[in-house]
C-alpha positions as CSV (number, residue, x, y, z in Angstrom):
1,X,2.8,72.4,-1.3
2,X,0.1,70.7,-3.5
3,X,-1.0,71.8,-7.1
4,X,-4.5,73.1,-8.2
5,X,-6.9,75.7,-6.7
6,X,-9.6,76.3,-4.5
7,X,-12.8,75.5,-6.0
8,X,-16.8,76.2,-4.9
9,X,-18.7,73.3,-5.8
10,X,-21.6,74.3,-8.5
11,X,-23.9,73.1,-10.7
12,X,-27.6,72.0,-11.1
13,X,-29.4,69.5,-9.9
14,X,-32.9,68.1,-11.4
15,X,-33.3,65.3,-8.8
16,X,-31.8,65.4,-4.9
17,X,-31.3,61.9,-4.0
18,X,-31.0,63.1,-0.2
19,X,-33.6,64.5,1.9
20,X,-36.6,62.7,0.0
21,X,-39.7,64.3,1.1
22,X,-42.3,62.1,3.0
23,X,-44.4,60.3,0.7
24,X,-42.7,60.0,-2.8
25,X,-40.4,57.0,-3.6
26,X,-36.8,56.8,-2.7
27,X,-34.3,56.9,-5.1
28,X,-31.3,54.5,-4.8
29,X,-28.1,55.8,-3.9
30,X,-25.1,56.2,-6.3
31,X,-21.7,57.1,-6.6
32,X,-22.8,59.5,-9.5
33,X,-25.9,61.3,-7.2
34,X,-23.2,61.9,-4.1
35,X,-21.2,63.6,-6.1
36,X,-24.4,65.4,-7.2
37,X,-24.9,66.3,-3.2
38,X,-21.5,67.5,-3.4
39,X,-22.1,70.2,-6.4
40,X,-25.6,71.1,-4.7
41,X,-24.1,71.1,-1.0
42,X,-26.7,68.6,0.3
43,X,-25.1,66.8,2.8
44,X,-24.3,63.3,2.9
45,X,-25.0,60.7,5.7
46,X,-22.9,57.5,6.5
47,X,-23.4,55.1,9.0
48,X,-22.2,51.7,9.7
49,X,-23.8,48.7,9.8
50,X,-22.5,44.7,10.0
51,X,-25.5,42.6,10.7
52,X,-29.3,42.5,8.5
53,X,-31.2,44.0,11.3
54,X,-29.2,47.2,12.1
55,X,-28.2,47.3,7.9
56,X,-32.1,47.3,7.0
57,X,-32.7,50.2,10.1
58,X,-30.0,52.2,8.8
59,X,-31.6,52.0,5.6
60,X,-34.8,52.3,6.2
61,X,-34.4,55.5,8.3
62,X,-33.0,57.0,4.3
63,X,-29.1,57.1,5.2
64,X,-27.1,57.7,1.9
65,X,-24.0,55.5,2.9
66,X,-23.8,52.2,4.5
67,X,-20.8,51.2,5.8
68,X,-19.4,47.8,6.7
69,X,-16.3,49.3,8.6
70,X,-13.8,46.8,9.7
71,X,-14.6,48.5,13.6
72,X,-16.9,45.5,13.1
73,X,-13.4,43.3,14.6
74,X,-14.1,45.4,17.8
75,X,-18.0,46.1,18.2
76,X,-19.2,42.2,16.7
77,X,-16.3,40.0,17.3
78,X,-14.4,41.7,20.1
79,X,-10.9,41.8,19.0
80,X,-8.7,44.9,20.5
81,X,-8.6,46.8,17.2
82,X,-9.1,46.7,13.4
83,X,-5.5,44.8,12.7
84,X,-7.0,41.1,13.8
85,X,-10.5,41.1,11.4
86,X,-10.1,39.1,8.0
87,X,-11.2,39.1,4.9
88,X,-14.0,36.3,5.5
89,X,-15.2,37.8,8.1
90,X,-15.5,40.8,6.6
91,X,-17.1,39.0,3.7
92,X,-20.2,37.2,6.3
93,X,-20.9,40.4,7.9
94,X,-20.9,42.3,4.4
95,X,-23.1,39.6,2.5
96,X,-25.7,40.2,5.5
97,X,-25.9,43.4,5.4
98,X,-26.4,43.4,1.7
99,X,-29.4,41.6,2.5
100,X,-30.8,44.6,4.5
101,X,-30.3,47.1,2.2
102,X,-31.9,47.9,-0.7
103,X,-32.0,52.3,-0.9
104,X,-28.4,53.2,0.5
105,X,-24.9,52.7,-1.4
106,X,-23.2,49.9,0.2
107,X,-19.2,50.5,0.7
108,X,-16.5,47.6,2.3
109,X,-13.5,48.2,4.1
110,X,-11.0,46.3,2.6
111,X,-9.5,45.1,6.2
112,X,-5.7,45.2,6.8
113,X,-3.6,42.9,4.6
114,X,-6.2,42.6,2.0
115,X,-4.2,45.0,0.2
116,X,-0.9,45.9,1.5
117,X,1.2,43.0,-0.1
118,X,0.5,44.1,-3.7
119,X,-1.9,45.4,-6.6
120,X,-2.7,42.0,-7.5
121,X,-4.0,41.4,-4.1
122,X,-6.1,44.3,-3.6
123,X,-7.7,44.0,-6.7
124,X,-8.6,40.2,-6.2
125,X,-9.9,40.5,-2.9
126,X,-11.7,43.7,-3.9
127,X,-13.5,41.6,-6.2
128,X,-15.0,39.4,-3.9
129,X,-16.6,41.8,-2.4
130,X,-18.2,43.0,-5.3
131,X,-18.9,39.5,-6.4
132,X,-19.5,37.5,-2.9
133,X,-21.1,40.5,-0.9
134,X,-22.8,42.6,-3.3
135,X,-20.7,45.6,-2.1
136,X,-20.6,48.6,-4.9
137,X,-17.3,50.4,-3.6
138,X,-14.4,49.2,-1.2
139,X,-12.7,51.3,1.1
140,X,-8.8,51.0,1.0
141,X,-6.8,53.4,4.0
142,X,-4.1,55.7,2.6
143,X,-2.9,58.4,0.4
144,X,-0.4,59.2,-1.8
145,X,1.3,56.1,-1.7
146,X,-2.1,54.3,-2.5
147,X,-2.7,56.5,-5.2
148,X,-1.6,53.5,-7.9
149,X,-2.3,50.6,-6.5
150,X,-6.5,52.1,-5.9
151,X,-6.2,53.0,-9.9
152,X,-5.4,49.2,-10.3
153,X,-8.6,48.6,-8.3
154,X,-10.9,51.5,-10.4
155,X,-9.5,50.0,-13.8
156,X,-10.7,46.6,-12.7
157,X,-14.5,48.4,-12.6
158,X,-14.0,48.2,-8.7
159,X,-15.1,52.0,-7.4
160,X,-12.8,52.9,-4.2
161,X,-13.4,54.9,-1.4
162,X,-10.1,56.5,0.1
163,X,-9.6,57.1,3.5
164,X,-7.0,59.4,5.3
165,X,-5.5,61.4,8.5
166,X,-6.1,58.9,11.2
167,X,-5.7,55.8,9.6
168,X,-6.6,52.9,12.5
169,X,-5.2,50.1,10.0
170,X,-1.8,52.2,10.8
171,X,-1.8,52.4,14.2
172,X,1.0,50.8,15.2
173,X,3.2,53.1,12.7
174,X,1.5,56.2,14.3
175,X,1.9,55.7,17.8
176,X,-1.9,55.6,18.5
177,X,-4.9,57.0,17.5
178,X,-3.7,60.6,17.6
179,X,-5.5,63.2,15.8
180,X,-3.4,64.1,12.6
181,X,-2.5,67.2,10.4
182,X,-1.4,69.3,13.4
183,X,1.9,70.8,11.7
184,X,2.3,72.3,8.4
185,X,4.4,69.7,7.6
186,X,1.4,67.1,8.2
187,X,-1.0,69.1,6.7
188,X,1.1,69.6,3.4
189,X,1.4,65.9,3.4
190,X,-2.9,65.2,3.4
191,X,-3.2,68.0,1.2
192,X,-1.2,65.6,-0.8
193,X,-3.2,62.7,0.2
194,X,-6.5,64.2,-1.0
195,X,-4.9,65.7,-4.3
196,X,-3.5,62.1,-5.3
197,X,-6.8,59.9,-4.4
198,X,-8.8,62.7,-6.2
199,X,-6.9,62.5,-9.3
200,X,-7.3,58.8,-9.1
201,X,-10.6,58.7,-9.2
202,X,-11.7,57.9,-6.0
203,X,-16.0,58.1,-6.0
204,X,-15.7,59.5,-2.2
205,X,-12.6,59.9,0.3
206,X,-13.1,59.5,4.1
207,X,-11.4,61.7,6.3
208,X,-10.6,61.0,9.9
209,X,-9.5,62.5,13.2
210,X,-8.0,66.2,11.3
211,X,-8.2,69.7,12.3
212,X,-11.8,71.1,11.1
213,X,-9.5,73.8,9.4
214,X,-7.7,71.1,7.1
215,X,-10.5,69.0,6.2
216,X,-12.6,72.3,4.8
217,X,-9.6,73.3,2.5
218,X,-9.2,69.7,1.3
219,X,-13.5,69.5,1.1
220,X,-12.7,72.8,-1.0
221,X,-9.9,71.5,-2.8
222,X,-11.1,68.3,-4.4
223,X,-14.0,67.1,-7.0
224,X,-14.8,63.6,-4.9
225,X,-17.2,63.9,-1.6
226,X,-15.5,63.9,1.6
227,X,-17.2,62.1,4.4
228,X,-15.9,63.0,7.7
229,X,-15.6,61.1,10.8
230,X,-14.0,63.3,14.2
231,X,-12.6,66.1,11.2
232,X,-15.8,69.0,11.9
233,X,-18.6,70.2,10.0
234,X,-17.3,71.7,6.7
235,X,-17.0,68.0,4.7
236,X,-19.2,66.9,2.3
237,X,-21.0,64.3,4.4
238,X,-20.2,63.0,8.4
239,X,-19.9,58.8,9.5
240,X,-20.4,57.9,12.7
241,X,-20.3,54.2,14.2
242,X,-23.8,52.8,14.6
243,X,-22.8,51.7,18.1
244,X,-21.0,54.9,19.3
245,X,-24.4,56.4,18.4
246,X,-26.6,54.0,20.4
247,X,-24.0,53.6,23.5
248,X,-23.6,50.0,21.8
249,X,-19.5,49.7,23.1
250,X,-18.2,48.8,26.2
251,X,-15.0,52.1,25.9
252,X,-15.0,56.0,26.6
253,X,-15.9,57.2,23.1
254,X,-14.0,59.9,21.2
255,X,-14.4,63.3,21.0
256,X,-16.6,63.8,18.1
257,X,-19.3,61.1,18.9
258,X,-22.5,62.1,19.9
259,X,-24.9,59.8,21.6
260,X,-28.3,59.9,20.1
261,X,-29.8,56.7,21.7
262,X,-29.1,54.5,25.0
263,X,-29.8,50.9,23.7
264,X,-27.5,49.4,26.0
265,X,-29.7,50.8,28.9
266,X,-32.9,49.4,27.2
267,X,-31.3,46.0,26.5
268,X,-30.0,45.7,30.2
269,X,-33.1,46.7,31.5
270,X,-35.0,44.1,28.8
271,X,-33.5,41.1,30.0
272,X,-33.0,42.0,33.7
273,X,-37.3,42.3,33.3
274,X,-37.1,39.1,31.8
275,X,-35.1,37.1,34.2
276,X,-37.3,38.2,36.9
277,X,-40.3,37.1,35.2
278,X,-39.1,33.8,34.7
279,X,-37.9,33.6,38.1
280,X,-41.4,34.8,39.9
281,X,-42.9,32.4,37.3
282,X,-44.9,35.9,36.0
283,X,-43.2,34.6,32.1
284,X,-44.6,32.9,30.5
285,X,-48.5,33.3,31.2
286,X,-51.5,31.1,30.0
287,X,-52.4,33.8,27.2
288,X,-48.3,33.1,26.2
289,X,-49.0,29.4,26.3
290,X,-50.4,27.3,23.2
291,X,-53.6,24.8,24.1
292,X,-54.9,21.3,23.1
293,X,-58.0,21.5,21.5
294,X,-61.3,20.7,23.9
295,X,-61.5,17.0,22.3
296,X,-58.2,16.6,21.9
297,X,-57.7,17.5,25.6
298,X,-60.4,14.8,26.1
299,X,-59.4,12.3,24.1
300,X,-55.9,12.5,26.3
301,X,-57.7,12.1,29.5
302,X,-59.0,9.2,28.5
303,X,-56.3,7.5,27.6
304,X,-54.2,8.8,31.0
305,X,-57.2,7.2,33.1
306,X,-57.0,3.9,31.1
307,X,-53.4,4.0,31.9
308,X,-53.4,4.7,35.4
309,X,-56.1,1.7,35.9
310,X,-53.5,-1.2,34.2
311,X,-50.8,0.3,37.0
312,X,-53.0,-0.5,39.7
């Protein structure tokens, strides 16, 4: 089925990144102190993020993970899924979001066909967004099949984040967005998955849309910290879509989303507030307005009345 054993994380641990208490300095977030979570069982938090504003929140609120997830073709630029976003785009939202964090550890999805033609590719337009967005891991989608082509990426100093089960850059080969790892059969294959990226060297795999069940025994089964996104609460670490969280979309959202916020509520009710003000003339007010100085104001009144008198 897959080689190796099931293994408890150990270890010791002089200085937890995560959970900082209030009041001391936070530590910046690396590849090397996640896996440090992972030995310690502290858990890890992801969100995304693809603009300054909601990248320096997300920060600033002491997230481990930012993520500039390629859902940023449907939530930003309104495409119908993650197949249509490109590589600059990615880049401009990335390079942004850079900008807006300074704590967190900033990972890129490498959107479809940055990688899929061959190793050369990936590992060249990894490195832009290294170089161009300041990003210090890229996220590539599959397993075992990946499992060469992301150690061309790692050799090239590039860290990689895998991703498997639901896969959205293969939707089309899937069927759907259909939760995967349902048969033995599937589940000896992402047992596979996991086994391959670990050995590879991947410094954190993702795991989507999979039975609680499966994503505990590959959690248990492999050294790197699994992040979990709709696969329970037995990973290393959960990600969750910084609009599903604040009812930010405009669709139903999955199963596994929970709504901590309603900013879509207090943006509609914002600017419906507004347009009435401006429409009852209540916005804006004298105290909103800027003034001429007294002698200013003077000055110009004389001049209008000298005015008026040569159009008589």
């Amino acid at each position: 089925m897959w080689t190796g054993s099931i293994r408890q994380g150990g270890g010791a641990l002089e200085d937890i990144v995560s959970l900082t208490p209030i009041g001391e300095p936070r530590r910046k977030i690396t590849v090397a102190s996640l896996r440090e979570n992972k030995l310690q069982h502290q858990p890890i938090t992801c969100l995304t993020a693809y603009d300054y504003a909601s990248a320096r929140l997300v920060d600033e609120s002491s997230i481990d993970i930012v993520l500039v997830g390629d859902s940023l073709a449907m939530t930003m630029l309104g495409y119908p899924d993650t197949l249509s976003v490109t590589v600059d785009e990615m880049l401009h939202h990335a390079r942004a979001v850079r900008r807006g964090v300074k704590h967190a550890l900033l990972v890129a999805d490498m959107p479809y066909g940055s990688y899929h033609v061959g190793a050369d590719d990936a590992v060249r337009n990894a490195a832009r967004f290294m170089k161009e967005a300041g990003a210090e891991a890229v996220k590539i989608e599959g397993g075992e099949k990946r499992a060469d082509l992301i150690r061309r990426v790692i050799d090239a100093e590039i860290p990689v984040a895998g991703h498997i089960g639901l896969t959205p850059q293969s939707v089309n080969v899937m069927g759907g967005y259909k939760v995967q790892g349902k048969s033995l059969a599937e589940i000896e294959q992402l047992m596979r998955d996991a086994v391959a990226l670990d050995r590879a060297g991947v410094a954190l795999l993702f795991l989507e849309g999979i039975p609680r069940e499966v994503a505990a025994m590959i959690t248990a089964e492999v050294a790197t910290p699994t992040i979990g996104i709709g696969a329970g609460p037995d990973c290393d670490g959960q990600v969750l879509v910084f609009h599903d969280i604040l009812n930010l979309t405009f669709a139903q959202p999955a199963k596994f989303v929970r709504r901590y916020g309603d900013a879509a509520a207090l943006i509609v009710d914002a600017v419906q507030s507004f347009r009435a003000d401006v429409i009852s003339h209540q916005y804006p007010l004298d105290g909103e307005s800027y003034h001429l100085s007294k002698e200013t104001q003077q000055a110009l009144e004389t001049v209008l009345v000298r005015k008026r008198g040569m159009h008589r």
